[in-house]
N, C-alpha and C positions, 0 to 999 in steps of 0.2 A: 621512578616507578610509582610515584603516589598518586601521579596526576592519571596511569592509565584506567584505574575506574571509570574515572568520570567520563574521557574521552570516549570509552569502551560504551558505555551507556546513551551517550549522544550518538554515537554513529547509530549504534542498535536502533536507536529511538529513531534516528532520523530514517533507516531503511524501512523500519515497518510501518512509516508516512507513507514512505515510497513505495512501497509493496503493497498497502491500504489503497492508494490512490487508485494504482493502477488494475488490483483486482477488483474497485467499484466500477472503474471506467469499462473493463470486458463484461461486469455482469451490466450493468447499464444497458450496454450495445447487445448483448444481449435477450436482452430484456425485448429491451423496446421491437426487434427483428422478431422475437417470438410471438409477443402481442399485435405485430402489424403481420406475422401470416396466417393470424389466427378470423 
């Protein structure tokens, strides 16, 4: 049970990479579709 912090914190860490990445990549795409019908 000593080791679950740590674990607990690397996955966290690692989804909010994942969840970082992929909400820049929609506002990106986004983005860029806005400024090109504009």
């Amino acid at each position: 049970m000593s080791f679950y912090p740590i674990s607990f914190c690397y996955i966290s860490g690692y989804l909010k990479t994942v969840f970082y990445k992929t909400n820049n990549r929609i506002f990106n795409t986004e983005y860029s579709i806005n400024t090109g019908s504009k």
